[in-house]
C-alpha positions as a Markdown table, in Angstrom:
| # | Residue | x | y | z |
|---|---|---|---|---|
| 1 | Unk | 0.0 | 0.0 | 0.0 |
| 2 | Unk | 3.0 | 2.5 | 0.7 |
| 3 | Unk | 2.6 | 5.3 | 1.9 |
| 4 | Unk | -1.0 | 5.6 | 1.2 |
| 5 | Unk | -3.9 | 6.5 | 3.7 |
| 6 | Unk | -6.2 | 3.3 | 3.6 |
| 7 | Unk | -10.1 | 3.6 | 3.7 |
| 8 | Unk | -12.3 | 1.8 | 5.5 |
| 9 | Unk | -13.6 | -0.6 | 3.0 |
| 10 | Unk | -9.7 | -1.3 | 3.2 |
| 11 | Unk | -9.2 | -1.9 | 6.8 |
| 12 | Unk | -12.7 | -4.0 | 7.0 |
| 13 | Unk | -11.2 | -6.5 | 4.5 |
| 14 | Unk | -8.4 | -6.7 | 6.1 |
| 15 | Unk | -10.2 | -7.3 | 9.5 |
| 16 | Unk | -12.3 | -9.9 | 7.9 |
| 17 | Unk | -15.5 | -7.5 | 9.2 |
| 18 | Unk | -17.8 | -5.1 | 7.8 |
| 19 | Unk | -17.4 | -1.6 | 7.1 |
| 20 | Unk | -20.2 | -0.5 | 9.8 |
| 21 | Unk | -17.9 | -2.8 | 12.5 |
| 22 | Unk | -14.9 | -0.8 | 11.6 |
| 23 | Unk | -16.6 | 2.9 | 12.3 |
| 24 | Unk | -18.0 | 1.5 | 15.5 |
| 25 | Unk | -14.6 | 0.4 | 16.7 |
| 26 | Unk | -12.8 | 3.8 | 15.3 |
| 27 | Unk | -15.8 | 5.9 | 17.4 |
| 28 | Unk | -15.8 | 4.1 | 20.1 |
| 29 | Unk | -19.5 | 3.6 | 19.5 |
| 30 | Unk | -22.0 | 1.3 | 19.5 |
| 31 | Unk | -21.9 | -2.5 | 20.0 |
| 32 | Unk | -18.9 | -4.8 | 19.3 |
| 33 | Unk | -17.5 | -8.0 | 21.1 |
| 34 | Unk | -14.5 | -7.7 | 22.9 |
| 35 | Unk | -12.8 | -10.1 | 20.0 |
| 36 | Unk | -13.7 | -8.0 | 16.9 |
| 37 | Unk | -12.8 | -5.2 | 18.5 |
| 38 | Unk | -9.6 | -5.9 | 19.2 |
| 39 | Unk | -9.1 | -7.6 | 15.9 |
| 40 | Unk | -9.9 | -4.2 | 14.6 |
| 41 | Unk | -7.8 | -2.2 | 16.5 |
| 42 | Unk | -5.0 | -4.2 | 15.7 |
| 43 | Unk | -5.3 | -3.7 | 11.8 |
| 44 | Unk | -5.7 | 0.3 | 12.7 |
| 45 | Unk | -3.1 | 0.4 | 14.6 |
| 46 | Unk | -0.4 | -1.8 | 11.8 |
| 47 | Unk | -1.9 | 0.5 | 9.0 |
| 48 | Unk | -1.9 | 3.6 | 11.0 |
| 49 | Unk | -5.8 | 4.3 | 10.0 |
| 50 | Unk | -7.8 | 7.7 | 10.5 |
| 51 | Unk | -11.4 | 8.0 | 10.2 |
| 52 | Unk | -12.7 | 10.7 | 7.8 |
| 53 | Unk | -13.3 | 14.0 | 8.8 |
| 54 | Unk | -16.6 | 13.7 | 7.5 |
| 55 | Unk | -17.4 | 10.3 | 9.3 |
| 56 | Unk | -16.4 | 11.9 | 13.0 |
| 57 | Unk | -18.9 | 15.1 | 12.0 |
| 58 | Unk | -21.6 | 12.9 | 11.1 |
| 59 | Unk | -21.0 | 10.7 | 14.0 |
| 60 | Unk | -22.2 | 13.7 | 15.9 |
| 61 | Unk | -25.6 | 14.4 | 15.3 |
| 62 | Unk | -28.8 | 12.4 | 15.9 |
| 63 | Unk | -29.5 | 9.6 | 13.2 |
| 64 | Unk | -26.1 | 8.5 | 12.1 |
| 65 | Unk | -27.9 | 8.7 | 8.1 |
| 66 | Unk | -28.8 | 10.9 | 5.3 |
| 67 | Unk | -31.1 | 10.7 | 2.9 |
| 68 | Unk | -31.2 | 11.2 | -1.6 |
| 69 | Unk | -34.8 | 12.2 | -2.6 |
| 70 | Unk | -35.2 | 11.0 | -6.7 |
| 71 | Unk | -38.3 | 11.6 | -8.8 |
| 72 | Unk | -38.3 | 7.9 | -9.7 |
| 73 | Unk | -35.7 | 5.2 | -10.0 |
| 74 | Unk | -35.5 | 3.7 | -13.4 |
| 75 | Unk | -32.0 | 3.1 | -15.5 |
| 76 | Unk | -29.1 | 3.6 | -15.5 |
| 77 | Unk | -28.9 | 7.4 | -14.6 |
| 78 | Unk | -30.3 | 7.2 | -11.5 |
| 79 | Unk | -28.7 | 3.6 | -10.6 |
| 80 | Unk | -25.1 | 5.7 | -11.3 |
| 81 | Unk | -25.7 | 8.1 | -9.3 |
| 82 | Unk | -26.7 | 6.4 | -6.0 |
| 83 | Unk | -23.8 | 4.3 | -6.3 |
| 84 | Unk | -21.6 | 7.4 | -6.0 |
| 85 | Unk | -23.7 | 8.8 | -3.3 |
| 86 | Unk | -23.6 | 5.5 | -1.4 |
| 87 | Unk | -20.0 | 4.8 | -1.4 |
| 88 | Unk | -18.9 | 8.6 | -0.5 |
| 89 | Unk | -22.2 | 7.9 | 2.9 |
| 90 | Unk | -20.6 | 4.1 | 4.0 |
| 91 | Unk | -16.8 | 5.4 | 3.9 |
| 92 | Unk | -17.9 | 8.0 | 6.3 |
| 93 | Unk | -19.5 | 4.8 | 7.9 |
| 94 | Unk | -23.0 | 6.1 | 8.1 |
| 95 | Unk | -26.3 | 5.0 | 6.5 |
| 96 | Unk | -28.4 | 6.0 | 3.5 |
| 97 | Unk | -32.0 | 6.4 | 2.9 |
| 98 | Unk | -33.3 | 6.5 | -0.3 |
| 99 | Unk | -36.5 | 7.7 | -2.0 |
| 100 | Unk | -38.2 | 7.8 | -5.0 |
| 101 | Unk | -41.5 | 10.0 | -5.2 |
| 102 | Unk | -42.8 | 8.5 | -8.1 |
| 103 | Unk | -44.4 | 12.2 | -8.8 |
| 104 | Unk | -47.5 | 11.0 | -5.9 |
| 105 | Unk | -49.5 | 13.8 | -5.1 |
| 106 | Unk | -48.0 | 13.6 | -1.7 |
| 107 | Unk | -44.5 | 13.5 | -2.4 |
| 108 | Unk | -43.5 | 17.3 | -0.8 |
| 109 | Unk | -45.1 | 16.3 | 2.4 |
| 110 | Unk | -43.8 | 12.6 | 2.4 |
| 111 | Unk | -40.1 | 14.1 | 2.0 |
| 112 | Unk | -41.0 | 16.9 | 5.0 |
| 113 | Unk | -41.3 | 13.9 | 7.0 |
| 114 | Unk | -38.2 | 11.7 | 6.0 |
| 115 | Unk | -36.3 | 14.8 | 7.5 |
| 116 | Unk | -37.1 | 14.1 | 11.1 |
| 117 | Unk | -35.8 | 10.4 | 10.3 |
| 118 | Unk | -31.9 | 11.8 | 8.7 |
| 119 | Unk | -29.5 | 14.7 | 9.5 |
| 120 | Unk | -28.8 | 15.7 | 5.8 |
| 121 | Unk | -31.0 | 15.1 | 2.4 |
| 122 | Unk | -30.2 | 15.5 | -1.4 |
| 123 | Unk | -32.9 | 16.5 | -3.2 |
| 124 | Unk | -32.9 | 15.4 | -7.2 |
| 125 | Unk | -33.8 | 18.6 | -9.4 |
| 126 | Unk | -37.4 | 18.8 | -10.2 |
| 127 | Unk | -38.7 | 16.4 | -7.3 |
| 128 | Unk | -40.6 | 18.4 | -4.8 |
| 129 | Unk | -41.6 | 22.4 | -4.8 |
| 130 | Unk | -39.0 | 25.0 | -4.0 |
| 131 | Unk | -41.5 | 25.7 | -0.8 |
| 132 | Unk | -40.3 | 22.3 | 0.3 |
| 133 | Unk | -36.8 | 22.6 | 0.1 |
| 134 | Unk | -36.5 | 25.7 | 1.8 |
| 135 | Unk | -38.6 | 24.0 | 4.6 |
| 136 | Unk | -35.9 | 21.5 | 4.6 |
| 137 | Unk | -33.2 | 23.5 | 5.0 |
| 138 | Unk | -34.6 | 25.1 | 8.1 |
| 139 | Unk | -34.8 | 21.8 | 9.7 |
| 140 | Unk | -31.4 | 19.8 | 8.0 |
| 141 | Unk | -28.8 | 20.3 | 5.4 |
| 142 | Unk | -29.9 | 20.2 | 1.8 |
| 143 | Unk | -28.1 | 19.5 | -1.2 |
| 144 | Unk | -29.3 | 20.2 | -4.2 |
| 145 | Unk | -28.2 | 17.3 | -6.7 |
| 146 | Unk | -28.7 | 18.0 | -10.5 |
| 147 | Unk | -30.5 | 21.2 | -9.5 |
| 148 | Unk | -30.0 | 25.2 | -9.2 |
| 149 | Unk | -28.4 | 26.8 | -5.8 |
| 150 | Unk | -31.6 | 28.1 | -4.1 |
| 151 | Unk | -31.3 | 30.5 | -1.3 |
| 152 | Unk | -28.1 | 29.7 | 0.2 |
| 153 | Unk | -28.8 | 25.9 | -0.5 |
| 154 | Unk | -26.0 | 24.5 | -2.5 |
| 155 | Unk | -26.4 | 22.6 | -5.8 |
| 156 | Unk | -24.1 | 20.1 | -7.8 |
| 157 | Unk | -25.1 | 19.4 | -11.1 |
| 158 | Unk | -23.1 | 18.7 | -14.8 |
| 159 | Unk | -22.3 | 21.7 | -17.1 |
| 160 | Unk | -25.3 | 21.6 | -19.2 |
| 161 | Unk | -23.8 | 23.9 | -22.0 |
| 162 | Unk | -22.2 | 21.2 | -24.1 |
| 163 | Unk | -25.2 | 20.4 | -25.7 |
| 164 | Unk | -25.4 | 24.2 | -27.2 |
| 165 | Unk | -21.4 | 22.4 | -28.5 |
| 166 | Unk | -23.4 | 19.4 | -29.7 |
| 167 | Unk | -26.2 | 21.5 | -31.5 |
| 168 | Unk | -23.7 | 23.9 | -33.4 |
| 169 | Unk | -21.7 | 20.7 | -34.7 |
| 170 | Unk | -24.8 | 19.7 | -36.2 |
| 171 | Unk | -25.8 | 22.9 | -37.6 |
| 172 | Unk | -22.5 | 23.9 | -39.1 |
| 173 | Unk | -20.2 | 21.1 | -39.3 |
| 174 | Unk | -22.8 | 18.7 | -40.8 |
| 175 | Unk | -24.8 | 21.6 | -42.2 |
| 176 | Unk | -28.5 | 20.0 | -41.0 |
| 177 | Unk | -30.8 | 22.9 | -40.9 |
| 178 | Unk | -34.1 | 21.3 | -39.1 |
| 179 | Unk | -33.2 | 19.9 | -35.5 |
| 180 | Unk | -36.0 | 18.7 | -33.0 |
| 181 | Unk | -35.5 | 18.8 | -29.1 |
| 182 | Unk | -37.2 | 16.1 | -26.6 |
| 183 | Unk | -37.0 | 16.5 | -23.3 |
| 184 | Unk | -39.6 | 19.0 | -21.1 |
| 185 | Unk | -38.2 | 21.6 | -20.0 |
| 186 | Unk | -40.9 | 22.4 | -17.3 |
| 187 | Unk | -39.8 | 18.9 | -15.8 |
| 188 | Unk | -36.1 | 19.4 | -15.1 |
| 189 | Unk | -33.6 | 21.9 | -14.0 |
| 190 | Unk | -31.4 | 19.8 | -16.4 |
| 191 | Unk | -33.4 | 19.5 | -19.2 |
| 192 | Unk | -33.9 | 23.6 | -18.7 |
| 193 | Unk | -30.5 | 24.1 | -19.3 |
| 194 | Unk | -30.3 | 21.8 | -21.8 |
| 195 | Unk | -33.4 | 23.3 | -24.0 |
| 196 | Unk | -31.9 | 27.0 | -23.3 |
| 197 | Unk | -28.5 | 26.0 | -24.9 |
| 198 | Unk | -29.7 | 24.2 | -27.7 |
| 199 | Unk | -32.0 | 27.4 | -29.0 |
| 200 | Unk | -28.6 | 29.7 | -28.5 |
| 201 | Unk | -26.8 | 27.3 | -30.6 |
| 202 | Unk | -29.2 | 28.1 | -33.3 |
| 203 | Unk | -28.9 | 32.3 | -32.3 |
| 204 | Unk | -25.3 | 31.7 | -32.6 |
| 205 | Unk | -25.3 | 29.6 | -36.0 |
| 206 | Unk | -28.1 | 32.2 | -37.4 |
| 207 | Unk | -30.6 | 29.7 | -38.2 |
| 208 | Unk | -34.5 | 29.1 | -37.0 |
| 209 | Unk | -35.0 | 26.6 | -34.4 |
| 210 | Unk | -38.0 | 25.1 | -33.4 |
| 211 | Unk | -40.9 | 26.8 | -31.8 |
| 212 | Unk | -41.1 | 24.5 | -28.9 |
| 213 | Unk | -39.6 | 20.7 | -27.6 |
| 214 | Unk | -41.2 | 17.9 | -28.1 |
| 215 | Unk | -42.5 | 17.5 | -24.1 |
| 216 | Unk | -42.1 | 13.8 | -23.2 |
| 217 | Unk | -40.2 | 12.3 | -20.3 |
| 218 | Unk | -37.2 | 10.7 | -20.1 |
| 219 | Unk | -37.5 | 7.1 | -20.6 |
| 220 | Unk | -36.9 | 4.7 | -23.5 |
| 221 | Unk | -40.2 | 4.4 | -24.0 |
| 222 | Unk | -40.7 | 8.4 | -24.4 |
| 223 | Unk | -38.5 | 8.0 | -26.9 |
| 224 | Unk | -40.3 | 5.7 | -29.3 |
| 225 | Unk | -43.4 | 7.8 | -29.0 |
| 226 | Unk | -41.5 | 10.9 | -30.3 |
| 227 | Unk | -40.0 | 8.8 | -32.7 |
| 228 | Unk | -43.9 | 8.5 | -34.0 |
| 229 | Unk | -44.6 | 12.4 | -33.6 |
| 230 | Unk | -41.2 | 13.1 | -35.5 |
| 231 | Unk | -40.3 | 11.1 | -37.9 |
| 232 | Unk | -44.1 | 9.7 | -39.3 |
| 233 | Unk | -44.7 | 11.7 | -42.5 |
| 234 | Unk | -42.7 | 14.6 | -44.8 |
| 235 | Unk | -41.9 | 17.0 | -42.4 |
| 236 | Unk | -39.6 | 14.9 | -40.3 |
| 237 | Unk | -36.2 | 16.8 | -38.8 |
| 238 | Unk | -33.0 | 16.2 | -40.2 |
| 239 | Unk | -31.7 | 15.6 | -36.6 |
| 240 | Unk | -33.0 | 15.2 | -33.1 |
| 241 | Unk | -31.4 | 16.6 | -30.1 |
| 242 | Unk | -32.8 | 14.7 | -27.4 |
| 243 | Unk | -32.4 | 15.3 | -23.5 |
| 244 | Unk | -30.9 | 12.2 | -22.2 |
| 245 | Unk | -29.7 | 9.0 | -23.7 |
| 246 | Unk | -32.8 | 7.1 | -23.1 |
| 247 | Unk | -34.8 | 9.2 | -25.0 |
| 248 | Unk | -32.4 | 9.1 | -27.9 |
| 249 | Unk | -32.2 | 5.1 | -27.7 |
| 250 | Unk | -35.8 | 5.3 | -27.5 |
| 251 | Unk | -35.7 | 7.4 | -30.6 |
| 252 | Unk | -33.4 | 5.1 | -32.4 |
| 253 | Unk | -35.6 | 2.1 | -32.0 |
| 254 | Unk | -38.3 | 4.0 | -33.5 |
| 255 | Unk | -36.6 | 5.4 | -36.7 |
| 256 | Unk | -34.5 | 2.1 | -37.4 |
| 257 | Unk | -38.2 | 0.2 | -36.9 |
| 258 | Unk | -39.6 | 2.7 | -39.7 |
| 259 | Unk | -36.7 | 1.7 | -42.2 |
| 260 | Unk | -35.0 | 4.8 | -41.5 |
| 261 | Unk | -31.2 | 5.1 | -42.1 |
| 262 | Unk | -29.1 | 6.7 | -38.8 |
| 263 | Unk | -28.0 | 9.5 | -39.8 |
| 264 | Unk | -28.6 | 8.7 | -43.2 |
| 265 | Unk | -32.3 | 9.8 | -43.4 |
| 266 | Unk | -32.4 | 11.2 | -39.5 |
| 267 | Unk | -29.4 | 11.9 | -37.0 |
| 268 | Unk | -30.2 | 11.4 | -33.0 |
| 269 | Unk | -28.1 | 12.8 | -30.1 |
| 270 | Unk | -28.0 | 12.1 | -26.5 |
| 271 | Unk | -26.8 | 13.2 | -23.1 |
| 272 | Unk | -24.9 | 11.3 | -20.4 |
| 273 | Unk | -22.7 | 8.4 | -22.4 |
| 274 | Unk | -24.6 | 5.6 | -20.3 |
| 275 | Unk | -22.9 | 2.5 | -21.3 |
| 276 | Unk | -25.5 | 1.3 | -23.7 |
| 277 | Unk | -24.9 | 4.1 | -26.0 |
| 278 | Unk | -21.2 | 2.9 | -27.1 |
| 279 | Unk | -22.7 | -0.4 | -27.5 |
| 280 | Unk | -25.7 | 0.4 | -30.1 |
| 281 | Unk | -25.2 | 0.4 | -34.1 |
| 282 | Unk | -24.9 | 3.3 | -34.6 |
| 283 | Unk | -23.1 | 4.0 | -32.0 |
| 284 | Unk | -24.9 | 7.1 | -30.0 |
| 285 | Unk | -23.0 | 10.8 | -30.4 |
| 286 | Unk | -23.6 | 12.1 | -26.8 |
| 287 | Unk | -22.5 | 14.3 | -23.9 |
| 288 | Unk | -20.7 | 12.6 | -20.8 |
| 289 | Unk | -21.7 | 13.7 | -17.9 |
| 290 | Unk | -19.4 | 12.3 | -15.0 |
| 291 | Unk | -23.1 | 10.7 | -13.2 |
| 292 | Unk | -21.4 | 8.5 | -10.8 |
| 293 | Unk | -19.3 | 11.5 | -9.3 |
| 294 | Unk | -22.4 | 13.8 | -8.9 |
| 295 | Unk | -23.6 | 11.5 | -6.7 |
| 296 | Unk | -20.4 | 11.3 | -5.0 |
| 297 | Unk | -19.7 | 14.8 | -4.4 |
| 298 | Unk | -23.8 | 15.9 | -3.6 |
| 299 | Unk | -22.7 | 13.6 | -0.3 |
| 300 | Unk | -19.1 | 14.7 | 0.3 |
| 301 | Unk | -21.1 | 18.1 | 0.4 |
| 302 | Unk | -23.7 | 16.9 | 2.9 |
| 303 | Unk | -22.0 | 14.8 | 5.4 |
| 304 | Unk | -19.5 | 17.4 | 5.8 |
| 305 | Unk | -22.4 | 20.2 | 7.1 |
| 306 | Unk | -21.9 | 22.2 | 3.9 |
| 307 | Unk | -25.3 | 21.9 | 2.8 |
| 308 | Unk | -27.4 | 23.9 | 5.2 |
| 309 | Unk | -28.6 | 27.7 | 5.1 |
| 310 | Unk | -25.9 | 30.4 | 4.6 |
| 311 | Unk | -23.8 | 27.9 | 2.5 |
| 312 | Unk | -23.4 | 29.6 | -1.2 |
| 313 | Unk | -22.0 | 26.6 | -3.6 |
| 314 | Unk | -22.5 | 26.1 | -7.0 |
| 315 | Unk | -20.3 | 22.6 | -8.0 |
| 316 | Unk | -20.4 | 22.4 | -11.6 |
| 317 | Unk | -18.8 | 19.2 | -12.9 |
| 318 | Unk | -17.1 | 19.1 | -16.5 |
| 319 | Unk | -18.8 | 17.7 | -19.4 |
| 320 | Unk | -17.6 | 16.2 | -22.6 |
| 321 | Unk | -19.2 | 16.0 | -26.1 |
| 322 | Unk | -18.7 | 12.4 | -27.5 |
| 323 | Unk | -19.4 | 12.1 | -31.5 |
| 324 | Unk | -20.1 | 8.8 | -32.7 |
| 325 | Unk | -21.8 | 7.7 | -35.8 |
| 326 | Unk | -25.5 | 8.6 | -35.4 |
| 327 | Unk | -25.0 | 12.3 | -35.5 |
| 328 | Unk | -23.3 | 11.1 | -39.0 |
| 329 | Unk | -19.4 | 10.9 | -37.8 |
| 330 | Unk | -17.2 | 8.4 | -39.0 |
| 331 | Unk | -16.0 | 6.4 | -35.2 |
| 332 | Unk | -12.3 | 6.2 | -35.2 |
């Protein structure tokens, strides 16, 4: 190992115990036999291991947990991100709580109540009102993951501008002069960003862009059914700009059932790079967003104490625009 600092997950291996036994042990909290504890100790000591400074902050308030708030749960988006969240929570050796609204009717008031249960949450962009937030944040730290900084609460979220890159490359270096967008705009602080730099693209490149989105979710399944609003009849675009990489799978699916040639007869663009998108024919031309490490940093943030009112932080993480052969690039 040299020289390096070990984690916990380290030191629990090497105990032979779990990662909650080894916080317990370093605290000097909570309930462990006389054997495992010394067993424990005895691996700290050889390795000269130091609990997080995060771990020993968290060990001091109530619940010993925190909690991410989603809208829902499906693919590989939000599976990425609460594995980044998760690991950053159990090296600090505390718990998580997670939970998806689902949009019910009753979701603001069901998250109120999760907060006398944690001592921080992470609330996903467009989940609950910004009524409910600030409610939160008067009773725990609040993160905002994926969302805008609201009154002193901090936000992480991606750099949503490379898709105004992504829209110009289509406009001038293929030279495609009728784009759609999919994704709704009302739905998402994301997809916001993300409709706003795809109609400056068009400013910037002189040329008219659509009137509105096409407002569907962001599932595979939205996909298809824009597939069947865009691309049925004479008046389909020559590209579609779509707000995630589901959509734009979802989208594919649809024009490659139709007959149609990708990009041949239509060109489709994503966001995020999930893995599925290097693995389609043709391969999907996106924009990375570094998911798992949102989720990662959103908790750093909130097990530390940084997210509560007063706090002014704006983390925005680098993107990357990806081209790949449906946007009508040749892959290397």
């Amino acid at each position: 190992m040299g020289n390096r600092r070990l984690t916990v997950r380290e030191i629990a291996k090497i105990a032979e115990v779990s990662v909650a036994t080894v916080s317990r042990v370093s605290r000097g909290t909570g309930q462990v036999s006389p054997e495992m504890r010394e067993r424990v100790l005895r691996v700290i000591e050889e390795h000269g291991y130091q609990p997080s400074q995060m771990g020993r902050a968290l060990a001091e308030r109530k619940h010993g947990s925190v909690a991410i708030v989603f809208p829902g749960l499906s693919g590989p988006y939000f599976s990425e991100l609460i594995q980044g969240f998760e690991s950053e929570v159990v090296e600090a050796g505390a718990g998580v709580h997670i939970m998806a609204t689902h949009n019910r009717a009753t979701a603001d008031a069901d998250v109120l109540a999760l907060a006398s249960r944690v001592d921080g949450i992470a609330v996903h962009g467009g989940t609950v009102s910004t009524e409910t937030v600030q409610q939160l944040s008067a009773t725990v730290p609040v993160v905002m993951l994926a969302g805008w900084p609201l009154d002193g609460i901090p936000a992480v979220r991606a750099d949503n501008s490379a898709i105004g890159k992504l829209t110009r490359h289509l406009l001038v270096d293929h030279g495609y002069r009728k784009l759609a967008f999919v994704g709704n705009p009302g739905g998402s602080p994301d997809v916001t960003e993300r409709w706003e730099a795809f109609l400056a693209a068009h400013r910037d490149a002189r040329v008219a862009a659509p009137r509105n989105p096409v407002r569907l979710g962001l599932q595979q399944s939205d996909g298809v059914i824009a597939a069947g609003e865009l691309l049925d009849g004479r008046s389909r675009p020559r590209a579609v700009v779509c707000a995630n990489d589901e959509t734009a799978l979802g989208v594919l699916i649809g024009a490659l059932g139709r007959g149609l040639s990708v990009p041949g007869d239509v060109a489709i663009t994503g966001f995020d790079d999930v893995p599925m998108s290097s693995l389609v024919q043709p391969g999907l031309t996106t924009v990375r967003q570094p998911i798992r490490e949102l989720g990662a940093t959103t908790a750093r943030l909130l097990i530390s104490g940084v997210g509560g009112r007063g706090a002014v932080m704006d983390a925005v993480l680098a993107t990357e625009l990806v081209l790949r052969d449906s946007c009508g690039c040749v892959r290397a």
